[in-house]
C-alpha positions as CSV (number, residue, x, y, z in Angstrom):
1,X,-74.1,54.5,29.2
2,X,-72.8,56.1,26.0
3,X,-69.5,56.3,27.8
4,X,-69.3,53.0,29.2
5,X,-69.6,51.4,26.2
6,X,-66.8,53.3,24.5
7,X,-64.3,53.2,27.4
8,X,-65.1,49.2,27.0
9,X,-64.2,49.3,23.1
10,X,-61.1,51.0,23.5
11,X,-60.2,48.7,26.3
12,X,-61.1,46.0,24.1
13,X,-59.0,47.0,21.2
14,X,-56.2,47.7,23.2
15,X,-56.3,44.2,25.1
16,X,-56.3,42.9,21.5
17,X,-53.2,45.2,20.2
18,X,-51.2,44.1,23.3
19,X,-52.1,40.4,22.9
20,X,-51.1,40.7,18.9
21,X,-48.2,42.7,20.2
22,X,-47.2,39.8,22.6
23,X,-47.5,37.2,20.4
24,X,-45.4,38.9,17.7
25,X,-42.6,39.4,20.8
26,X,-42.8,35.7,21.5
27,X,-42.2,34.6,17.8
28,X,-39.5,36.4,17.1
29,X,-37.9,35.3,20.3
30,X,-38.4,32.2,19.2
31,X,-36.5,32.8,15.9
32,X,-34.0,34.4,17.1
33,X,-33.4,31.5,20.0
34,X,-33.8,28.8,17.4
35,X,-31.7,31.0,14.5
36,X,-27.8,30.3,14.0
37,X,-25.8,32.5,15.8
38,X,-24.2,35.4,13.8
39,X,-23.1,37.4,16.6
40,X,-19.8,38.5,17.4
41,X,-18.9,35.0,19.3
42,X,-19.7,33.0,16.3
43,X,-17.2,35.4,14.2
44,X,-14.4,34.6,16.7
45,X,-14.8,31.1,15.9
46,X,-14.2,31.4,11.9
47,X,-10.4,30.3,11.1
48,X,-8.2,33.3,11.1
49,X,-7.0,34.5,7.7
50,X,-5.0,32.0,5.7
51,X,-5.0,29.7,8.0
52,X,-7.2,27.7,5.6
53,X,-4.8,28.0,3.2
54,X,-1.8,26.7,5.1
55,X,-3.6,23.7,6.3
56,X,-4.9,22.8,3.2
57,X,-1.1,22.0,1.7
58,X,0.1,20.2,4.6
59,X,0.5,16.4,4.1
60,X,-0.9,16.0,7.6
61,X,-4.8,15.8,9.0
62,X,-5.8,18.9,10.2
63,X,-8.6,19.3,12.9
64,X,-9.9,22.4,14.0
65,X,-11.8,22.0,17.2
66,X,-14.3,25.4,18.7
67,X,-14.3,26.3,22.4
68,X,-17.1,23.3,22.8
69,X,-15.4,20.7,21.1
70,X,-17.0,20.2,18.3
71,X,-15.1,20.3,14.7
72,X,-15.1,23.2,13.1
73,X,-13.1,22.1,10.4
74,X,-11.5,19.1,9.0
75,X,-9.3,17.9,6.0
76,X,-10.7,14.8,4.5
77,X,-7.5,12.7,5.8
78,X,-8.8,13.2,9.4
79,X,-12.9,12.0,8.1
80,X,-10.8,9.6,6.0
81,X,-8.9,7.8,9.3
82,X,-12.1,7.9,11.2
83,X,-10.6,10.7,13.2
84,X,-14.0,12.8,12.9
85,X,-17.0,11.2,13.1
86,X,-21.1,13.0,13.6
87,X,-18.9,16.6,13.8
88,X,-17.2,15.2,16.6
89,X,-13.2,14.3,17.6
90,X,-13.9,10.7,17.6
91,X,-10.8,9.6,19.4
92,X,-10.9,10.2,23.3
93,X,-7.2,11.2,23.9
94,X,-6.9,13.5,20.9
95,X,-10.0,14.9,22.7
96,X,-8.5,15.4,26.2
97,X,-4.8,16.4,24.8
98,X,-6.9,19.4,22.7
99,X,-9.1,20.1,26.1
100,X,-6.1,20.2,27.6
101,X,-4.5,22.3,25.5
102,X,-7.9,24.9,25.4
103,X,-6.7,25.8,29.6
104,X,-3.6,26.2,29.4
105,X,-2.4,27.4,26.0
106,X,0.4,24.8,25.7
107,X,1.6,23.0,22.6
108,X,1.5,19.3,23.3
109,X,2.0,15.6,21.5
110,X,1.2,12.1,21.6
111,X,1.5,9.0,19.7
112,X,-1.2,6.1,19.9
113,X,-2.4,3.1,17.9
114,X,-5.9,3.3,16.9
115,X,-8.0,0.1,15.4
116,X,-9.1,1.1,12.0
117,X,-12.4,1.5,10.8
118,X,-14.8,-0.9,9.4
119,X,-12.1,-3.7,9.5
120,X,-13.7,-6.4,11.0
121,X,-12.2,-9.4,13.0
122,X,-9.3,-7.6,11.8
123,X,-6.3,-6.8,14.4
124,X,-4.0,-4.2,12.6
125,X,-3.7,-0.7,14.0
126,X,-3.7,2.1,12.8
127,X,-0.3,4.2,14.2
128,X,-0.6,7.7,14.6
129,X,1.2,11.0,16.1
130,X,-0.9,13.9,16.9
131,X,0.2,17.3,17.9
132,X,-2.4,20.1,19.6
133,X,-1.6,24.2,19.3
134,X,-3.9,26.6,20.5
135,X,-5.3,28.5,17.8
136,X,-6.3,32.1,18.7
137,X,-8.5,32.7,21.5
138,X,-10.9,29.6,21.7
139,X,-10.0,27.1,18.9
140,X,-7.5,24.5,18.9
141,X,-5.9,23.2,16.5
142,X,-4.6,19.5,15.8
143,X,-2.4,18.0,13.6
144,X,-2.1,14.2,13.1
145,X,0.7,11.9,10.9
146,X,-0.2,8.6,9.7
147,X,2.8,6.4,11.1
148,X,1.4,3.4,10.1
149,X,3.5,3.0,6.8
150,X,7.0,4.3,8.0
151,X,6.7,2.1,11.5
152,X,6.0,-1.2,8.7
153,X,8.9,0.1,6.7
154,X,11.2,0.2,9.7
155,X,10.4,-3.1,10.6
156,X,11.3,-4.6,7.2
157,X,14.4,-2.9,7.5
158,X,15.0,-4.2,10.1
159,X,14.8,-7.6,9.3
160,X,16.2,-6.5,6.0
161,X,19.4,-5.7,7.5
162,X,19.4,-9.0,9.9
163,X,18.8,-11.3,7.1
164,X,21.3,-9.2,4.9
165,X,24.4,-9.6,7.1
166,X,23.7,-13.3,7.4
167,X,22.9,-14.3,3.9
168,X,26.8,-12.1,3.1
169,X,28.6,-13.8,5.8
170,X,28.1,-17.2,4.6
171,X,29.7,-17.2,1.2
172,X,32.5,-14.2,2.9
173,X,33.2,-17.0,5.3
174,X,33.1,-19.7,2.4
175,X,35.6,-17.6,0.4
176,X,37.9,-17.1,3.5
177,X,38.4,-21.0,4.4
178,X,38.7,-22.0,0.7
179,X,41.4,-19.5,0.3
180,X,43.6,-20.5,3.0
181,X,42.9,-24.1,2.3
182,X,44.7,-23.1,-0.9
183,X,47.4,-21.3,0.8
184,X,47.6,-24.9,2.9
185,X,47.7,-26.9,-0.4
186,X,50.2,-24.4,-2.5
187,X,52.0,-27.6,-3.4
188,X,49.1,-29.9,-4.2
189,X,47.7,-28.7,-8.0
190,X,44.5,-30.6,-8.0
191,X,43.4,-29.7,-4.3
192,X,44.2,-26.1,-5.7
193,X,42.1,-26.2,-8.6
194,X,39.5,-28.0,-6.7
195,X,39.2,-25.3,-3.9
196,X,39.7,-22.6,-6.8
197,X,36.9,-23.9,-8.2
198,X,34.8,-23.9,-5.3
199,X,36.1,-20.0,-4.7
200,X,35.0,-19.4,-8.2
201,X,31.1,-20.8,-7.5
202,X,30.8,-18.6,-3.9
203,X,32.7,-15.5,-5.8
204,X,29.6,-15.8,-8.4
205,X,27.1,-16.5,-5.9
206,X,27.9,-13.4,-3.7
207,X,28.2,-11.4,-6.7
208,X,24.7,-12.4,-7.7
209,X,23.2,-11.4,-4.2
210,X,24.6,-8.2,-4.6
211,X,23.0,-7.8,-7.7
212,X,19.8,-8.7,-6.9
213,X,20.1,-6.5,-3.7
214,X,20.7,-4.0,-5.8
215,X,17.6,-4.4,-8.4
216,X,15.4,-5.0,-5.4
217,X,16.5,-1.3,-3.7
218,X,15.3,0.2,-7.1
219,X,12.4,-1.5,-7.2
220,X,11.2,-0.5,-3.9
221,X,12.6,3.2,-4.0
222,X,12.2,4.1,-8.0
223,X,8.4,5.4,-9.5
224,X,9.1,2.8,-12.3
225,X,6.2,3.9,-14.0
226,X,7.8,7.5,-14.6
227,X,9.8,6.1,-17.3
228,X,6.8,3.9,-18.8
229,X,6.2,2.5,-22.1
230,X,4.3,0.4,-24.2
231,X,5.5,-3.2,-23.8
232,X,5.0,-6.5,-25.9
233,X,3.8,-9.2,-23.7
234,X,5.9,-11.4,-27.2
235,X,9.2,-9.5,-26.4
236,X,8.8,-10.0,-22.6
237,X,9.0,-13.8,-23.5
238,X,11.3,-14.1,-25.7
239,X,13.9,-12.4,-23.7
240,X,13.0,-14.4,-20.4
241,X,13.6,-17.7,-22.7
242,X,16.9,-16.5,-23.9
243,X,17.9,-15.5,-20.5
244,X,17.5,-18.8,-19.4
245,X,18.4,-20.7,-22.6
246,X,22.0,-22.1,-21.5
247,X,20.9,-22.7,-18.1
248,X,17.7,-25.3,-19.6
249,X,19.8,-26.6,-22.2
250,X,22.2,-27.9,-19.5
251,X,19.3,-29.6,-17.9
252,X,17.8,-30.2,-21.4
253,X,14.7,-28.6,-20.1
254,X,12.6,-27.5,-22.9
255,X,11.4,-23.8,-22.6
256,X,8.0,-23.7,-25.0
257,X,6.0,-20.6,-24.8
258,X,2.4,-20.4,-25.9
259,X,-1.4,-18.5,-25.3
260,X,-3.1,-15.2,-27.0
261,X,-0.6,-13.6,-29.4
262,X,0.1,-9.5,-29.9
263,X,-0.8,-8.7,-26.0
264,X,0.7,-5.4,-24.2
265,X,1.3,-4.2,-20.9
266,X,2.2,-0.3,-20.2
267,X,5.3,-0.1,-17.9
268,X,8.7,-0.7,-17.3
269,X,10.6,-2.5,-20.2
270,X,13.7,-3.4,-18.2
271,X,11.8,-3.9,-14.6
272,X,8.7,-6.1,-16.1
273,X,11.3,-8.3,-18.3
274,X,13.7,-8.7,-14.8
275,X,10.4,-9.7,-13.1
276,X,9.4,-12.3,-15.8
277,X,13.2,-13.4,-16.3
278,X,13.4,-14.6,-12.2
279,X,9.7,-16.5,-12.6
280,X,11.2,-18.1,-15.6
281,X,14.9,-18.7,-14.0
282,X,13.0,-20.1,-11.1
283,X,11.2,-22.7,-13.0
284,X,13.9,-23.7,-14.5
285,X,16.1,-23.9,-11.7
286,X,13.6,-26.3,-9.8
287,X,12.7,-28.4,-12.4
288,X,13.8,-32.0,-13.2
289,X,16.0,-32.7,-16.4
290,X,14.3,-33.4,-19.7
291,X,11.3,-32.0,-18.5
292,X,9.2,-29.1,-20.3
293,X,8.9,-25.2,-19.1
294,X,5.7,-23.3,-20.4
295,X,5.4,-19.2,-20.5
296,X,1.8,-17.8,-21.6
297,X,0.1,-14.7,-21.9
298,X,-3.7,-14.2,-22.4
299,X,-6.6,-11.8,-21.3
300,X,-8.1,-12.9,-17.9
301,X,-11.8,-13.4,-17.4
302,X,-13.9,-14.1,-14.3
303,X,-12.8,-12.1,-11.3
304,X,-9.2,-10.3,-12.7
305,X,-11.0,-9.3,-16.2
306,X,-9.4,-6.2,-17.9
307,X,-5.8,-7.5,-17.0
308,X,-3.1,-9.7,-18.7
309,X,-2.0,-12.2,-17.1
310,X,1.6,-14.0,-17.8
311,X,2.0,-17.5,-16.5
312,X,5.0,-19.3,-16.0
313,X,4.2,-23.3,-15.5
314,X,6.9,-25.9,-14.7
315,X,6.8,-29.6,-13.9
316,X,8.9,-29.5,-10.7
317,X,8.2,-30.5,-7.4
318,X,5.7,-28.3,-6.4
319,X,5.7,-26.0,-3.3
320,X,4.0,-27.7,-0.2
321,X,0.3,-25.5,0.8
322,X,2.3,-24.1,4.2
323,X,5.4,-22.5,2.0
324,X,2.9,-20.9,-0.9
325,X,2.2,-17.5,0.5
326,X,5.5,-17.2,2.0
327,X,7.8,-17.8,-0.7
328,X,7.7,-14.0,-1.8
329,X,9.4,-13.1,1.4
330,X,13.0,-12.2,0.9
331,X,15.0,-14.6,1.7
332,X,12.3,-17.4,1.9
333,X,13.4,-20.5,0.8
334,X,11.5,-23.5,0.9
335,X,14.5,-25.8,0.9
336,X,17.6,-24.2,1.9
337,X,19.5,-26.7,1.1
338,X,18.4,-27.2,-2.5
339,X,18.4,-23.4,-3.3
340,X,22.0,-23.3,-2.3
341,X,22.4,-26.0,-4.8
342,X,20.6,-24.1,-7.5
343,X,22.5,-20.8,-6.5
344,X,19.4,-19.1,-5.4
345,X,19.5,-16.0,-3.2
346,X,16.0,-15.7,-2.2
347,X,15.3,-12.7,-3.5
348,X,13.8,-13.5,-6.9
349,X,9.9,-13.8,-6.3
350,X,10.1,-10.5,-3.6
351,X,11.2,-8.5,-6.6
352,X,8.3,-9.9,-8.9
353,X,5.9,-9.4,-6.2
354,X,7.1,-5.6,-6.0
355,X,7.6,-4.9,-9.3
356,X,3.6,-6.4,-10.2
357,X,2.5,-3.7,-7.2
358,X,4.3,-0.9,-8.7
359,X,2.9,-1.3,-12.0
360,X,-0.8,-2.3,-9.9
361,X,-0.8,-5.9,-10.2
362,X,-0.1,-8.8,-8.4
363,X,1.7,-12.4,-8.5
364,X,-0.2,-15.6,-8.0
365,X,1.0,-19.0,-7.5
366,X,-1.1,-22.7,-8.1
367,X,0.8,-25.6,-7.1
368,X,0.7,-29.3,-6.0
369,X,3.2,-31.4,-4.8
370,X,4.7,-33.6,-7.7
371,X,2.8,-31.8,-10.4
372,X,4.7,-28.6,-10.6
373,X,4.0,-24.9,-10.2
374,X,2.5,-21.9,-12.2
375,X,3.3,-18.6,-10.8
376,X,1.2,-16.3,-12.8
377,X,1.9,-12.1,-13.2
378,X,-1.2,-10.2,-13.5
379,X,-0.8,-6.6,-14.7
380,X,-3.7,-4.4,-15.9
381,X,-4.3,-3.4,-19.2
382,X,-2.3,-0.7,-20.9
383,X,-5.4,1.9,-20.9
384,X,-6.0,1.1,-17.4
385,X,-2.2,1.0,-16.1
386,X,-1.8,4.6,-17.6
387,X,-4.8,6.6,-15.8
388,X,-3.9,4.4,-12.5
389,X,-0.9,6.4,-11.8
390,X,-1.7,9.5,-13.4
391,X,-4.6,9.5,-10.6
392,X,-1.9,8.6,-8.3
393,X,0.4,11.4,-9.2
394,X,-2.8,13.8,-8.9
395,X,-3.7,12.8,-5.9
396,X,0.0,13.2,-4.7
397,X,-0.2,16.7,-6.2
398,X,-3.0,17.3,-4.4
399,X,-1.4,17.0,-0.9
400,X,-3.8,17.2,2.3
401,X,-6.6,19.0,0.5
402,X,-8.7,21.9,1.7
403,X,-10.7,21.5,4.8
404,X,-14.1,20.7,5.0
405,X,-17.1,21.5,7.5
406,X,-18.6,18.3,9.3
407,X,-21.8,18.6,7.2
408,X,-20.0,18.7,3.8
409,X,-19.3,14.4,5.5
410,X,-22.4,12.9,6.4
411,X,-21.7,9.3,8.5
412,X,-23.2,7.4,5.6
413,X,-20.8,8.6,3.1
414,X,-17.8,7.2,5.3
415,X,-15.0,7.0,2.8
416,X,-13.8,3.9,3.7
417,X,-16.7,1.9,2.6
418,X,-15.9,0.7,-0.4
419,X,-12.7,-1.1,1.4
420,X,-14.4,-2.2,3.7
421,X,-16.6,-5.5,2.2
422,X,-12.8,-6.0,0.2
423,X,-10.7,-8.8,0.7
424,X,-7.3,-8.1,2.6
425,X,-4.5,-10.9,3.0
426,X,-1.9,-13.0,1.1
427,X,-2.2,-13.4,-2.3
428,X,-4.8,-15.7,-3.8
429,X,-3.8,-18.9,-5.3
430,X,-4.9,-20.4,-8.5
431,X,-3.8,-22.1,-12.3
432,X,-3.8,-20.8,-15.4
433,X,-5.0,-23.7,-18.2
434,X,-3.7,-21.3,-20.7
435,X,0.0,-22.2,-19.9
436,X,-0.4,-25.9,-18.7
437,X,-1.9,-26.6,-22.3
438,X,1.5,-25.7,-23.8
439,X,2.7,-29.0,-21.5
440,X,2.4,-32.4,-22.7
């Protein structure tokens, strides 16, 4: 009986060590299974050595992809573009090109045009080349370029060029006919000096397209603010009013300048007084004789606050509502025929509008038919101006960036949020009091 009972304990406590025993075996199966891998598979999948490195200097995205197509790695261009969303390849064609690419180890490239993100009832694409490479055993590598920018650039050219050859040919071919109408009338004097005359106005009118081609190449291709300064909003006035003196004093157009005294702007002297000189040319050009001209500068408040504005005001005709936005296209005119009277070229107002965005401002116009025009230039403070583009520079310095691990970008923290709620289009339109209450 003794016996029995003994053999039954030790059956007992060993049922109870092999259940204890189990258990423990099914927890740490359970870890394990449930643990991130750290085997020798998950080793292949780190980026070879200075890879990293290399990527992180190129201009372009970078998206490292693992043998089940989830991202690895990514720079914070490619999060940036929406390329990579959740820790996935967002776009389905970079997806198949890279899958692609996993089978059969060959390099390949495509170009599409992707709708950007968080741009609603918005229809501009988003152009873009990407290029897959296999990247050791299982990863794959892709690299994508942002065409967006060059493919707008190309198009402006292009038009550049069209509107270019026409806008020379017209006073080339002026120049031509008057000269052999003067060969014609060698024995007439006053059809000579007539015609020499006329020769004289289309030899200073293609001179001055050339010119202002000219300034509007370095505009567009010069960092204006690498040669930046201090600048008195007082000096910038006084040397658009002289420019223009001779021409108002034919007219007997009265140039009266006015608003908050001892303002400064931080930029380019000789760029921010050629882009104030046109607004005020402009006015005076298309205004009615023995009428008044106003120039202003003051603080802004409401909406544009911590930025000077600059308003030029005229009496003129006014600009109808369908010609406002356009007229800072190059070669825009509203009335042909009248700039060719006034000797305008078209070009005037695109070189304010790009000379305000280089120095991070804008133009505005406010007009109404038979009450004139104010075209106003709004540049930031001096304080402001400054760190703008030493953040630009930095971030220029900073190339594409190091790459990141999907976590280190968490969906909500979609960098392109704080554009998304902001206003894209044409310029906005408004007045500026300060300027009209230097007008009778």
């Amino acid at each position: 009986m003794d016996v029995n009972a003994a053999v039954a304990a030790v059956a007992a406590v060993a049922g109870v060590c092999t259940g204890v025993i189990a258990m423990l075996a099914f927890r740490l199966s359970e870890r394990e299974r449930t643990r991130p891998l750290r085997n020798p598979q998950q080793t292949e999948q780190n980026l070879p050595p200075g890879v990293d490195t290399v990527l992180s200097v190129l201009r372009s995205s970078a998206v490292v992809l693992d043998e089940s197509d989830a991202v690895l790695k990514a720079s914070s261009a490619a999060y940036a573009l929406g390329l990579v969303r959740g820790g996935r390849l967002a776009v389905e064609p970079m997806l198949k090109m890279a899958r692609d690419t996993r089978r059969d180890g060959e390099i390949r490239q495509l170009e599409l045009d992707l709708p950007r993100r968080n741009r609603p009832g918005r229809t501009d694409l988003l152009a873009v080349s990407a290029r897959s490479a296999p990247l050791g055993a299982r990863l794959v590598l892709l690299l994508v370029e942002d065409l967006t920018e060059a493919r707008r650039i190309e198009a402006v050219r292009r038009d550049f060029v069209a509107n270019v050859s026409h806008e020379l040919k017209t006073p080339a071919g002026a120049l031509s006919l008057l000269s052999e109408a003067v060969l014609d009338a060698a024995e007439d004097p006053e059809a000579v000096t007539r015609f020499a005359g006329r020769m004289q106005n289309e030899a200073t009118r293609l001179t001055n397209l050339i010119q202002e081609l000219i300034d509007l190449s370095r505009v567009q291709d010069n960092d204006m603010l690498s040669q930046a300064e201090l600048v008195s909003v007082d000096e910038l006035v006084t040397e658009a009013i002289d420019r223009c003196r001779q021409q108002a004093d034919g007219k007997q157009i009265t140039i009266a300048s006015g608003g908050t005294a001892d303002l400064s702007v931080w930029g380019n002297r000789g760029q921010l007084a050629a882009a104030l000189g046109n607004l005020v040319e402009n006015a005076v050009n298309y205004s009615p004789p023995h009428t008044r001209v106003a120039i202003a500068g003051s603080r802004a408040s409401g909406p544009g606050r911590g930025q000077i504005e600059i308003a030029v005001t005229d009496q003129g005709l006014g600009i109808p509502e369908t010609d406002r936005e356009r007229v800072f296209e190059r070669f825009y005119r509203v009335d042909p025929a009248r700039s060719r009277a006034t000797g305008g070229t078209g070009l005037g107002l695109a070189i304010v509008k790009h000379v305000a965005a280089s120095h991070g401002g804008e133009v505005l116009v406010w007009s109404a038919e038979g009450e004139g025009s104010t075209f106003t230039l709004r540049l930031p403070e001096p304080g402001s101006a400054r760190e703008r583009h030493l953040a630009v520079q930095r971030d220029l310095d900073g190339l594409g960036g190091t790459l990141h691990e999907p976590a280190e970008f968490p969906e909500s923290d979609d960098p392109e949020n704080s554009e998304a709620e902001r206003p894209a289009g044409a310029h906005p339109t408004r007045t500026n009091e300060t300027a009209r209450e230097v007008l009778p």
